[in-house]
C-alpha positions as a printed NumPy array, in Angstrom:
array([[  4.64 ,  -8.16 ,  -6.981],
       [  3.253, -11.459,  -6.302],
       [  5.296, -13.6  ,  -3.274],
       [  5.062, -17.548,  -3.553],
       [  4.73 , -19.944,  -1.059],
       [  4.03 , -17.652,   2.341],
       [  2.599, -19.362,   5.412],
       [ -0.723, -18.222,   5.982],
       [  0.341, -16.592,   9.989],
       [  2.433, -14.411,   7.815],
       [  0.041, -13.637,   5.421],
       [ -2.515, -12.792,   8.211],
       [ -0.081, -10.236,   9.952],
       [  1.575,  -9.015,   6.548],
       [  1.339,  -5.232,   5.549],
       [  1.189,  -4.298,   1.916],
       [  3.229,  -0.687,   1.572],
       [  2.184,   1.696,  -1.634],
       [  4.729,   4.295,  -2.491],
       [  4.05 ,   6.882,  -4.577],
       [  7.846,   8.465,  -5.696],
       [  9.277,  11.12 ,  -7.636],
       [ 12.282,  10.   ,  -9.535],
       [ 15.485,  12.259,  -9.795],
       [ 18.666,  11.825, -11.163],
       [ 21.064,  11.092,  -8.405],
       [ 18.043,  10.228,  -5.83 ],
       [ 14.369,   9.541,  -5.325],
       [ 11.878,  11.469,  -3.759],
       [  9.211,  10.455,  -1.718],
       [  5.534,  12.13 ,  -2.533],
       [  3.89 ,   9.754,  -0.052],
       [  2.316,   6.252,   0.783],
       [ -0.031,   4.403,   2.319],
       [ -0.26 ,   0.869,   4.493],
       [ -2.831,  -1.822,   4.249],
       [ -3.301,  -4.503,   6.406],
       [ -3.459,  -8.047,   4.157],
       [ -5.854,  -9.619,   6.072],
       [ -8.654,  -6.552,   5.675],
       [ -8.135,  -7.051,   2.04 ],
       [ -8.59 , -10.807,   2.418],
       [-11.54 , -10.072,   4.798],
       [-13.476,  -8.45 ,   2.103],
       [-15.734, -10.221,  -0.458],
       [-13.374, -12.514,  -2.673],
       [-10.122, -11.049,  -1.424],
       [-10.247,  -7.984,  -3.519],
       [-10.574,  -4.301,  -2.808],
       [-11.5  ,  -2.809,  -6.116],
       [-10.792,   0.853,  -7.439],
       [-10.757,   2.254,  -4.083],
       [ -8.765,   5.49 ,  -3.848],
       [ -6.022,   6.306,  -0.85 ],
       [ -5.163,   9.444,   0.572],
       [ -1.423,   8.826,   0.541],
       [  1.056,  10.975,   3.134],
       [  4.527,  11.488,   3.493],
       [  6.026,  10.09 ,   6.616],
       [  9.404,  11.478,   6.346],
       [  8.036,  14.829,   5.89 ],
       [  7.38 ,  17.863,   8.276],
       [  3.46 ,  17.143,   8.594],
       [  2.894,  13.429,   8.352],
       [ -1.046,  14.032,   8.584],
       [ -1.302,  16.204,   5.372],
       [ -2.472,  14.503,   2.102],
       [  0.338,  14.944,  -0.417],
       [ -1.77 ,  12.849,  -3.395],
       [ -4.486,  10.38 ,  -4.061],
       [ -4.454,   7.328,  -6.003],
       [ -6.672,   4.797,  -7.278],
       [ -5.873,   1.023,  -6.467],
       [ -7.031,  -2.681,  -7.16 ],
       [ -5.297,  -4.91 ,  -4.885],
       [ -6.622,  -8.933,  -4.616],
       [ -4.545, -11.495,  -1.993],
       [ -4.76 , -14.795,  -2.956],
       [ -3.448, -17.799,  -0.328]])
C-alpha cells in the first residue's frame, strides 16, 4: 500500500502493521504480526530495511510472546 500526500509529523509517529492470516470460508484467522515504527525504517540508510526477517506473534492469542511464524520483508518509506 502506498498513502499519498501524509504530513511528515504523521509520518514520523506512523506504525506500519504486517499481518500474516489464514483465510477461511466464513472468517479469517490470525497466524500473527508484527509492528514497525516508520521513522526507524526512515532512520536507516536510504529509507529501506532490506530482506530482514520478523518473528511475527499472535496478539489475540493465549501466549502473545510465542513466535507463531517468520517472514522475510523489504519495506522502503519514501516522504
Amino acid at each position: 500500500m502506498e498513502p499519498k500526500q501524509i504530513e511528515k509529523t504523521d509520518a514520523e509517529g506512523g506504525k506500519i502493521t504486517i499481518k500474516l492470516m489464514e483465510k477461511g470460508i466464513l472468517k479469517d484467522k490470525m497466524i500473527g504480526q508484527f509492528d514497525l515504527d516508520m521513522s526507524f525504517i526512515y532512520l536507516k540508510k536510504d529509507h529501506v530495511l532490506m530482506h530482514k526477517w520478523l518473528a511475527l506473534s499472535n496478539p489475540n492469542g493465549e501466549d502473545y510472546s510465542k513466535i507463531q511464524a517468520y517472514m522475510k520483508v523489504s519495506v522502503a518509506v519514501t516522504c
